[in-house]
C-alpha positions in Angstrom: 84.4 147.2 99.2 80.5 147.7 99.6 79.3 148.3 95.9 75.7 148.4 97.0 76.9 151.0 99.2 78.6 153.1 96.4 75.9 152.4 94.4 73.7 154.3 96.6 76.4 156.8 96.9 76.5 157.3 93.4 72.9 158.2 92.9 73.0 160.7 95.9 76.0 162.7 95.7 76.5 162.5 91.3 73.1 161.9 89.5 70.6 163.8 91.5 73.4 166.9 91.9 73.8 166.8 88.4 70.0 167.0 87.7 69.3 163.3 87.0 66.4 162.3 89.3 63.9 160.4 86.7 62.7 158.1 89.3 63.3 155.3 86.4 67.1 156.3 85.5 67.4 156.1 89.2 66.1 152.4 89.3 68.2 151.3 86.8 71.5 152.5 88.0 70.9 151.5 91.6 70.2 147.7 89.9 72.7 147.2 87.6 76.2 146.6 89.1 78.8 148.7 87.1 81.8 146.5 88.8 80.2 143.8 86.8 82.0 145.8 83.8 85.1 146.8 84.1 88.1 144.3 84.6 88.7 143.0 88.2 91.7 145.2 89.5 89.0 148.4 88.3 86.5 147.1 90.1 87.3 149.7 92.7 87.1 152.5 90.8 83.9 151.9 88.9 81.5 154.3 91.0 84.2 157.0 90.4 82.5 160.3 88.5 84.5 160.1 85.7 85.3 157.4 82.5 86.9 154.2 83.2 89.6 153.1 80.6 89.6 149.6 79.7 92.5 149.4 78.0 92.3 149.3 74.4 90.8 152.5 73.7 87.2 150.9 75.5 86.3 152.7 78.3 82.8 152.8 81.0 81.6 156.3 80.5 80.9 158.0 84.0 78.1 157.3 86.0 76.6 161.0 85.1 77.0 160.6 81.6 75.5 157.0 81.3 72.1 158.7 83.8 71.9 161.6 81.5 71.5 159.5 78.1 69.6 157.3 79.8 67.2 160.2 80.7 67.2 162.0 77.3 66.6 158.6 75.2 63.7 157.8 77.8 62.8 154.2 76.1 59.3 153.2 75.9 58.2 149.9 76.2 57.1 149.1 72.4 60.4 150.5 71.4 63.1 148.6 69.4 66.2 149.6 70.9 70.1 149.6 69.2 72.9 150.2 71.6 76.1 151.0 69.5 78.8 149.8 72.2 82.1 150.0 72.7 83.0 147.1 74.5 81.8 146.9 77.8 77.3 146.4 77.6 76.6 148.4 80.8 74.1 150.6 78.2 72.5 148.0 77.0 72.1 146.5 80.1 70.5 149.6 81.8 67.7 149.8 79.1 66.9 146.3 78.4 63.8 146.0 80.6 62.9 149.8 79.6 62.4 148.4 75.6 60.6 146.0 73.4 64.2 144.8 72.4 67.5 145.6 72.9 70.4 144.8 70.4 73.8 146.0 70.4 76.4 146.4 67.7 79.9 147.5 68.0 81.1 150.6 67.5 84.0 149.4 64.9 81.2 147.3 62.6 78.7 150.3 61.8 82.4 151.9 61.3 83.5 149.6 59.0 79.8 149.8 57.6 79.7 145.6 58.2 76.5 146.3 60.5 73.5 145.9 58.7 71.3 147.2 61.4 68.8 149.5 60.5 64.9 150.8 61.3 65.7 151.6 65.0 63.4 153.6 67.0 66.4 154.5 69.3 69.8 154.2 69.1 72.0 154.9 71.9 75.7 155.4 71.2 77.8 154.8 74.0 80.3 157.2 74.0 81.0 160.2 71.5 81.0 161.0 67.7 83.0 163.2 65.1 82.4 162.0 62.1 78.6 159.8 61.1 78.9 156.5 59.4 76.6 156.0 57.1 75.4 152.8 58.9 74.4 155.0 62.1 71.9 157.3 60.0 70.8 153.8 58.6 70.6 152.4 61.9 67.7 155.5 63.0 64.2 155.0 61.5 62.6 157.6 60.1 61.0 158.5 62.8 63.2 157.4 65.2 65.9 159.1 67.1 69.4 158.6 68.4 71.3 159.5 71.6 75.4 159.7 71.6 77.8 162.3 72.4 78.5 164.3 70.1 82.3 166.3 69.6 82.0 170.2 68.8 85.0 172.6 68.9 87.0 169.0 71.3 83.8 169.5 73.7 81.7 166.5 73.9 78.4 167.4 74.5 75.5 164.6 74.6 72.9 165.2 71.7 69.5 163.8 70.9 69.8 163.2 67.0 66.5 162.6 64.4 66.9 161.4 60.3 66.6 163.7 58.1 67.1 162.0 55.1 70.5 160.5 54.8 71.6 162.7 57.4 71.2 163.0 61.1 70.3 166.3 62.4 71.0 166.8 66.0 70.3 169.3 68.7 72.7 169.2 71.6 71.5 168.9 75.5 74.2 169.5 77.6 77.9 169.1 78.1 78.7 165.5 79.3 81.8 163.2 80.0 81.4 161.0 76.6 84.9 160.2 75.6 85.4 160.0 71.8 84.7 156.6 70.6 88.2 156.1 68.4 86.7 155.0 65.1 83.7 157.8 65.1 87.1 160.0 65.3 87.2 163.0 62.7 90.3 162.1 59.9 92.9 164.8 60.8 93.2 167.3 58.4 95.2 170.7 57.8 93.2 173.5 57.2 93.3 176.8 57.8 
């Protein structure tokens, strides 16, 4: 298989049909090789428009989802950036040369409230959330902001997220293909 080739297929017929054309989210995607992250018998299926499971609940978020959080987080250079991953770094790959810095946590320590990250300008959570640990608001400065899926109603929908307080307060963008990240989960509860 030609992955340069689908590659370049991938930005023409999925991220500037879905409305992802900033010439720098463009750059990226065509430069970083998403076979690179996915296990070797996937490696054919990693331009497909849709999530990649991993196995173990991981998965590489579609190509669409990963170019439109990439567009709404739009990293500045002086920026310390925090990519809450789930696995796989394609994310924090993508906006490395876009920050200041680039650190990544997993999704399970800032879970388990382990990660002690905090003061972010941007956080970028790869995948989707239910329920906010603590340690993600901690994570977002105060004047920072924070870009994950976010799960209303079972729709993921990506959302641009500021601190207010010891809260985050977000406003959603747009519907994307963000699959739940397992530990971010809501606890199941009856109600009526």
């Amino acid at each position: 298989m030609n992955f340069q080739t689908a590659r370049r297929a991938m930005i023409d017929s999925q991220l500037r049909t879905s409305g992802v054309n900033e010439p720098f989210v463009l750059e990226r995607m065509g430069a970083v090789a998403r076979e690179d992250f996915v296990p070797e018998t996937a490696r054919g299926t990693a331009y497909m428009d849709r999530a990649q499971p991993l196995g173990e609940g991981r998965f590489l978020a579609s190509p669409v989802a990963h170019g439109q959080m990439l567009a709404e987080a739009h990293p500045k250079p002086n920026e310390r950036v925090l990519v809450v991953e789930n696995g796989n770094g394609y994310l924090a790959e993508l906006v490395r040369p876009l920050a200041a810095s680039v650190d990544t946590v997993t999704a399970s320590a800032v879970a388990s409230g382990k990660s002690k990250a905090k003061d972010f300008d941007l956080v970028l959570v790869d995948g989707a959330i239910e329920d906010v640990p603590k340690a993600l608001v901690k994570a977002v400065s105060a004047n920072g902001r924070i870009v994950s899926g976010l799960i209303e109603r079972g729709v993921s929908r990506l959302a641009v997220g500021r601190r207010s307080g010891d809260t985050l307060a977000f406003d959603t963008v747009a519907d994307a293909d963000l699959p739940v990240l397992g530990m971010f989960a809501r606890k199941k509860a009856w109600s009526f």
